[in-house]
NUDO-589995 format. One record per residue: residue in three letters; chain; x, y, z of N, C-alpha, C, CB in turn. Coordinates in steps of 0.02 Angstrom, whole numbers, plus 50000, padded with zeros to 5 digits. Glycine has a CB too. Layout:
BEGIN
PT | residu | chaine | n_c1 | n_c2 | n_c3 | ca_c1 | ca_c2 | ca_c3 | c_c1 | c_c2 | c_c3 | cb_c1 | cb_c2 | cb_c3
PT | ALA | A | X | Y | Z | X | Y | Z | X | Y | Z | X | Y | Z
...
This chain:
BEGIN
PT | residu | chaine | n_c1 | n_c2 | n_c3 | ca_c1 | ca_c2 | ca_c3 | c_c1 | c_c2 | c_c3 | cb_c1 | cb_c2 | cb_c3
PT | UNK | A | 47650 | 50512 | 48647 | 47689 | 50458 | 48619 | 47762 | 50479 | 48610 | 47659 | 50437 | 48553
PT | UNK | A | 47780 | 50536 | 48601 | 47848 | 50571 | 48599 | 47886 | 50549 | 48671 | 47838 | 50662 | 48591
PT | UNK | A | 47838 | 50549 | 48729 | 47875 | 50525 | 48782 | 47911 | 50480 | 48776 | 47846 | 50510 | 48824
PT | UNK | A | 47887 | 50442 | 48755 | 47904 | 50359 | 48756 | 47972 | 50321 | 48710 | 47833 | 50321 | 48725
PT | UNK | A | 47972 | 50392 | 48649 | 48033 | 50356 | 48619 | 48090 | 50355 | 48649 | 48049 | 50376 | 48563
PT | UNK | A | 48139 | 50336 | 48644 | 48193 | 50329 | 48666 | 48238 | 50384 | 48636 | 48211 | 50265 | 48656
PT | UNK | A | 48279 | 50416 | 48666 | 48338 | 50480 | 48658 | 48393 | 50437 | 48628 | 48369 | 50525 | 48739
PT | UNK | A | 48422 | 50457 | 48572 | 48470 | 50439 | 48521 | 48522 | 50431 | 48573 | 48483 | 50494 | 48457
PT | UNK | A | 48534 | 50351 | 48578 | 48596 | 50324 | 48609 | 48652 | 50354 | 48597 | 48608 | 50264 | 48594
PT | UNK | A | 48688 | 50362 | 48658 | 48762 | 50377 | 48654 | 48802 | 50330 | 48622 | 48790 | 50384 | 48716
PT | UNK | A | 48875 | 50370 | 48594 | 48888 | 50323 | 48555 | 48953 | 50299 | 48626 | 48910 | 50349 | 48464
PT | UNK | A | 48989 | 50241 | 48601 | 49027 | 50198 | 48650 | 49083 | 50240 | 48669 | 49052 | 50128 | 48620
PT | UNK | A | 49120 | 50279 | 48646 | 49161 | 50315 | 48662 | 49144 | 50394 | 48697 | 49193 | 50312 | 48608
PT | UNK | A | 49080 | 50388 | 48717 | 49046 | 50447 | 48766 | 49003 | 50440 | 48811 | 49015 | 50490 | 48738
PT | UNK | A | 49029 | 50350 | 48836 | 49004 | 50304 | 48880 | 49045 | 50342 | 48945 | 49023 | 50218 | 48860
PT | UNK | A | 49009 | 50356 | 49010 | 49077 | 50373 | 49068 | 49142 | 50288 | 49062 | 49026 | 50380 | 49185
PT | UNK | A | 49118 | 50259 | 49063 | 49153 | 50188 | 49084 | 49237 | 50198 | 49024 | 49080 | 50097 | 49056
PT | UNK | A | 49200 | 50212 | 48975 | 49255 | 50206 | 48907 | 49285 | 50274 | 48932 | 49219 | 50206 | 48810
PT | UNK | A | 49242 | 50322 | 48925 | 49278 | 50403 | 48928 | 49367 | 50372 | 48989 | 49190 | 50489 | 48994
PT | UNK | A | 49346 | 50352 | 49023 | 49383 | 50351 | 49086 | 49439 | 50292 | 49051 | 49330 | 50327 | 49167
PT | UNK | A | 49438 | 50234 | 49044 | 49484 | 50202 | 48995 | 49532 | 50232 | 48955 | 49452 | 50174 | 48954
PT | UNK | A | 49485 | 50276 | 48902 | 49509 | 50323 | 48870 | 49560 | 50379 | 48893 | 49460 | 50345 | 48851
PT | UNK | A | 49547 | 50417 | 48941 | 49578 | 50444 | 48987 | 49650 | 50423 | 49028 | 49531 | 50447 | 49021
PT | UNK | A | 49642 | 50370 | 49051 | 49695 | 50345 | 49116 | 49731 | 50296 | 49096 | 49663 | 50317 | 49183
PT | UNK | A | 49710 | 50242 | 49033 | 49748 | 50188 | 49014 | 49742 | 50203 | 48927 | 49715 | 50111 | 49048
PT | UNK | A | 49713 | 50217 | 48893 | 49738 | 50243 | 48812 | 49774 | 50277 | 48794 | 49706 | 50268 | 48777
PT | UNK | A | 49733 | 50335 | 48804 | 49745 | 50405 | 48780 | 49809 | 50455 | 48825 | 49665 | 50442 | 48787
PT | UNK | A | 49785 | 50463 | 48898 | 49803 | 50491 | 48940 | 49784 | 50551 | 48907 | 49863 | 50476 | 48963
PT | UNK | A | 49811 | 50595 | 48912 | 49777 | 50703 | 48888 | 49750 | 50692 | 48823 | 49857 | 50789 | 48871
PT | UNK | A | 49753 | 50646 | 48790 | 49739 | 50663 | 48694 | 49669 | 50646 | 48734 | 49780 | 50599 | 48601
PT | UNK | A | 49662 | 50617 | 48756 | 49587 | 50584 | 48783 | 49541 | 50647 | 48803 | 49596 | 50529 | 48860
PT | UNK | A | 49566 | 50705 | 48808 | 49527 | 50764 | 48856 | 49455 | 50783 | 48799 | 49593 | 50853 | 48872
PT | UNK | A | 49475 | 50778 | 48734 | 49425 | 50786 | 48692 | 49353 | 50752 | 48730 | 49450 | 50752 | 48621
PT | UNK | A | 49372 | 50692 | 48706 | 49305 | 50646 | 48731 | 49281 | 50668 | 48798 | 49320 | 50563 | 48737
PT | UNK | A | 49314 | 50663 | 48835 | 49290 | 50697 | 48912 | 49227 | 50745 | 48909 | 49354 | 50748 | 48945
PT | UNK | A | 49270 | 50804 | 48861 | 49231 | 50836 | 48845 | 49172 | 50860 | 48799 | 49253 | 50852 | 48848
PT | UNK | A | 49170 | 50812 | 48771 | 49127 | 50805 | 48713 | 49055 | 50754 | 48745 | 49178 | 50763 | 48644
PT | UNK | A | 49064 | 50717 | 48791 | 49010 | 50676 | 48801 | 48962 | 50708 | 48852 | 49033 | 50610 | 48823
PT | UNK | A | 48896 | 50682 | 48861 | 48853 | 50736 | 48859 | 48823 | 50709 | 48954 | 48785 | 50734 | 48774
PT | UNK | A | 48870 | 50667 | 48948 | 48860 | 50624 | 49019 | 48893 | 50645 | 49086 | 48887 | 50553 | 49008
PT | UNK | A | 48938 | 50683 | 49077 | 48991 | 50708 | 49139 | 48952 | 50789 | 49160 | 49096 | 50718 | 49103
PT | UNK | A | 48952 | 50784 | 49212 | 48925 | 50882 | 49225 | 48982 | 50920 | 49211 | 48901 | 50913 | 49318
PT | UNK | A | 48983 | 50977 | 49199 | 49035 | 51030 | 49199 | 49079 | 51023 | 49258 | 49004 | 51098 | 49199
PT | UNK | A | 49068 | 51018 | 49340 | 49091 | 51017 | 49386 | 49148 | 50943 | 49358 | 49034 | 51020 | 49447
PT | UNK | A | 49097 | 50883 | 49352 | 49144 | 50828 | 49351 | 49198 | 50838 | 49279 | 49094 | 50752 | 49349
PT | UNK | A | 49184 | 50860 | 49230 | 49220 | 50868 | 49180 | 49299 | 50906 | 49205 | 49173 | 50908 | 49130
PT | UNK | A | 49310 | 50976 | 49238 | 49347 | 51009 | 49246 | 49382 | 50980 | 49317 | 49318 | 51071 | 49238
PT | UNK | A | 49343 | 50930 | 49367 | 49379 | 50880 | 49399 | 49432 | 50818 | 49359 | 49324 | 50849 | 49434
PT | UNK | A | 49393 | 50807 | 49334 | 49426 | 50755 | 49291 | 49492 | 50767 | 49253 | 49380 | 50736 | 49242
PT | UNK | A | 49485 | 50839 | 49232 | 49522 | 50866 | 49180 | 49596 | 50866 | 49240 | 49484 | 50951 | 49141
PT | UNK | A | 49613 | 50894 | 49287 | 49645 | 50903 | 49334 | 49668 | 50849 | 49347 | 49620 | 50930 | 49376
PT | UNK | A | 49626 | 50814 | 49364 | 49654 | 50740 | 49401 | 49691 | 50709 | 49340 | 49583 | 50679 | 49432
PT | UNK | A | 49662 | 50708 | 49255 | 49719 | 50677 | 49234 | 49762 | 50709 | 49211 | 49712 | 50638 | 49198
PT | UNK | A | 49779 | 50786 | 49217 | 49841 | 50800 | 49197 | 49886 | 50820 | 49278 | 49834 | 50867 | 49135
PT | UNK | A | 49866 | 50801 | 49316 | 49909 | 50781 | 49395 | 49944 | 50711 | 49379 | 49846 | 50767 | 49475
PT | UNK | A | 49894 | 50665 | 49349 | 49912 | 50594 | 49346 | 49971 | 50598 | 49279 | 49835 | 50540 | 49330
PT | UNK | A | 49972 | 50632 | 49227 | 50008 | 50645 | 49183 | 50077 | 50663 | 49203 | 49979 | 50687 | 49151
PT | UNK | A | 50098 | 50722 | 49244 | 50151 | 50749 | 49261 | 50185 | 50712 | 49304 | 50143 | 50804 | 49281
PT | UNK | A | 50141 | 50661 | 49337 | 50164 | 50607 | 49410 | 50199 | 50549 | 49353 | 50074 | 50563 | 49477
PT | UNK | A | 50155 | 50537 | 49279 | 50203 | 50472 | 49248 | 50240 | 50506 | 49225 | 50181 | 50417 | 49197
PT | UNK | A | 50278 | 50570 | 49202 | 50316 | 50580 | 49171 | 50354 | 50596 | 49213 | 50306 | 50608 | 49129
PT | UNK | A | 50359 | 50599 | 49281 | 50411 | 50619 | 49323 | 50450 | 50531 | 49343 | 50372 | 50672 | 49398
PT | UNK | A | 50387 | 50499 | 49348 | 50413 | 50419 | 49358 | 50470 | 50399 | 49296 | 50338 | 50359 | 49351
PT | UNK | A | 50456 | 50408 | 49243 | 50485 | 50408 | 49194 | 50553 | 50433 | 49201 | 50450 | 50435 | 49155
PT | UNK | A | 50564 | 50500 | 49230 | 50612 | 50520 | 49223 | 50665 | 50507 | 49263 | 50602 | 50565 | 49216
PT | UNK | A | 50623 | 50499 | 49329 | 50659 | 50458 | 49370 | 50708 | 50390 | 49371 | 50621 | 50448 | 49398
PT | UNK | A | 50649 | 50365 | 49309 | 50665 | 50287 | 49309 | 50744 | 50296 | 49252 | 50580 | 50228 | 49269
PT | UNK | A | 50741 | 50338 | 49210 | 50792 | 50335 | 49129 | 50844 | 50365 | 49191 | 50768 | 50403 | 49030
PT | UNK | A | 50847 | 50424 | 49247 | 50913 | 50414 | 49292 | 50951 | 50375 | 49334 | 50913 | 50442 | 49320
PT | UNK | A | 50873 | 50330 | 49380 | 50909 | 50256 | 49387 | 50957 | 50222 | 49326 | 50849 | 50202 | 49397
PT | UNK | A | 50896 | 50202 | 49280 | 50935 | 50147 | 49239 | 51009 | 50210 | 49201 | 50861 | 50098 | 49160
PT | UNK | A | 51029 | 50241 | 49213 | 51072 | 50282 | 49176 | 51135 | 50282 | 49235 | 51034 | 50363 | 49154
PT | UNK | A | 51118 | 50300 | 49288 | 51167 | 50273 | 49353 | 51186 | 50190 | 49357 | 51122 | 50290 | 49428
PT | UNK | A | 51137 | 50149 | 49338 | 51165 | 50072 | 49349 | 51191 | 50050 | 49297 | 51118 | 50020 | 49368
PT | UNK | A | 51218 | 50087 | 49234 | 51251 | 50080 | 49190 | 51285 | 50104 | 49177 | 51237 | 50075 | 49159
PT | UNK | A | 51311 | 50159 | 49222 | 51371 | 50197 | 49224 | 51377 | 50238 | 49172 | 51426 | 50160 | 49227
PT | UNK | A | 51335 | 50268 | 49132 | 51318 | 50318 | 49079 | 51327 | 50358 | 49109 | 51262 | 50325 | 49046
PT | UNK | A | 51392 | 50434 | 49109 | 51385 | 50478 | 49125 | 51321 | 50536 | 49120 | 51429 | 50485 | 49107
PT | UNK | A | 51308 | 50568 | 49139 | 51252 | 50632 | 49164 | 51287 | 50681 | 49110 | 51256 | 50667 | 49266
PT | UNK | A | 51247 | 50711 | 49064 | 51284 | 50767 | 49020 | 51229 | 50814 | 49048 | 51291 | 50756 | 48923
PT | UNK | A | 51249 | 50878 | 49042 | 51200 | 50921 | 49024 | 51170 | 50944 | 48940 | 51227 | 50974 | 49056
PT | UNK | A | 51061 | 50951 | 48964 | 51076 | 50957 | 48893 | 51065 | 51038 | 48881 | 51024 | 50904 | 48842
């Protein structure tokens, strides 16, 4: 009869579906906790994941930076060094 019960549900935030939300559109890196904390990702996919979003991290903050030198050139704001 032990077969049959059911294994103590995951909770919603150690869902893959959320983890990944959490990850790419919330959190971005604060998110790595949960990644790692849920009992659903293998080790292999965990330390994939981990990579892929801090690749995806350094790619928006380079967009970013890109973007504050555009808009800093089309407003004729000189370039200081800092």
């Amino acid at each position: 009869m032990a077969a049959m019960e059911a294994a103590s549900p995951v909770k919603w935030y150690h869902r893959p579906a959320w983890v990944l939300v959490l990850l790419f559109v919330v959190l971005g890196p604060l998110g790595l906790p949960y990644l790692w904390g849920s009992p659903r990702f293998s080790r292999a996919m965990k330390i994939a994941l981990t990579i892929v979003e801090l690749l995806y991290t350094a790619m928006l903050l380079g967009t970013v930076v890109e973007a504050l030198r555009i808009a800093r050139a089309l407003l004729g704001v000189p370039v200081t060094d800092w």
